[in-house]
C-alpha positions as CSV (number, residue, x, y, z in Angstrom):
1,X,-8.5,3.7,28.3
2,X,-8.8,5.3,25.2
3,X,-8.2,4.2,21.8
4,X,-8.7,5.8,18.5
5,X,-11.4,7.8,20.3
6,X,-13.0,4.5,20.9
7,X,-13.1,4.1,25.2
8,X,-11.7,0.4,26.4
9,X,-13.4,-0.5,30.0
10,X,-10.9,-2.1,32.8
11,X,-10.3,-5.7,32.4
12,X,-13.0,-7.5,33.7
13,X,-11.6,-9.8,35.4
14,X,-9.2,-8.2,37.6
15,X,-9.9,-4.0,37.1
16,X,-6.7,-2.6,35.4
17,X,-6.3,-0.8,32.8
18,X,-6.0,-2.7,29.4
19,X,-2.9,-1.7,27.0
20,X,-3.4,-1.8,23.1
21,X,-0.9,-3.0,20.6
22,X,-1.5,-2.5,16.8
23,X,1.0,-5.0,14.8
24,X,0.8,-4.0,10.8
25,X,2.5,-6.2,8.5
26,X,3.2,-5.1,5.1
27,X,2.5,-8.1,3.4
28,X,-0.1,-9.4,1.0
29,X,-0.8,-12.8,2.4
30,X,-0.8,-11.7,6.6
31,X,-3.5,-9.2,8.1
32,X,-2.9,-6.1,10.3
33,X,-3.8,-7.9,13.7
34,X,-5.0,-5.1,16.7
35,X,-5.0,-6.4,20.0
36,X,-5.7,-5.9,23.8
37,X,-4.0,-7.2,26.8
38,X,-4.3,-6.7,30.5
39,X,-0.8,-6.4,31.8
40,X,-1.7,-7.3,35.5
41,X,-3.7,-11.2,34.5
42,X,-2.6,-11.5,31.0
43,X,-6.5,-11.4,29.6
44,X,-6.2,-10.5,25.8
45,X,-8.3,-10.2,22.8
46,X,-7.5,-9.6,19.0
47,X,-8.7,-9.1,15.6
48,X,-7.3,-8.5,12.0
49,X,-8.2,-5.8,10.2
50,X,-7.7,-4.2,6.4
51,X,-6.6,-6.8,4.1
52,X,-9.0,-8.1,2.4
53,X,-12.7,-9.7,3.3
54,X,-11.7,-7.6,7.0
55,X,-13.1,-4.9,8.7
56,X,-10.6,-1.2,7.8
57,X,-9.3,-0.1,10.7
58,X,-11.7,1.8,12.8
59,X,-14.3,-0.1,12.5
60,X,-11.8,-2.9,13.8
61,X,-11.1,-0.6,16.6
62,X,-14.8,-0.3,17.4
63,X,-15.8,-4.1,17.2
64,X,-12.6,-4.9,19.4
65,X,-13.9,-2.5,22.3
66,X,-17.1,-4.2,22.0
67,X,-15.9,-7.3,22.1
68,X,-13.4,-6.3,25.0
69,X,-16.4,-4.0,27.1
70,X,-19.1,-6.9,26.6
71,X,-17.4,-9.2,29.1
């Protein structure tokens, strides 16, 4: 899967394709939080991005897919 130009490997632990889901909430004290899920086992990861002290938003995308591709 692709996201953002950024490529997402199958889950490892079970092969299907993972599914993205980018919550942004317009608020100052709660991050944008990015996440990835598998829909078939439920395996997920997440990260905030773009408030601040966090990573904008594509470099959020790309340290979620490696964080999601090195398992």
């Amino acid at each position: 899967m692709t996201f953002n130009d950024v490529e997402f490997k199958a889950c490892p632990r079970c092969g299907v394709e993972p599914k993205m889901e980018d919550v942004r909430e317009r608020s100052l004290t709660k991050p944008n939080v990015m996440s990835v899920k598998c829909p078939a086992c439920g395996m997920s990861n997440s990260i905030a991005w773009g408030s601040m002290d966090l990573p904008p938003f594509r470099q959020a995308v790309a340290m979620l897919a490696d964080s999601w591709n090195s398992r």
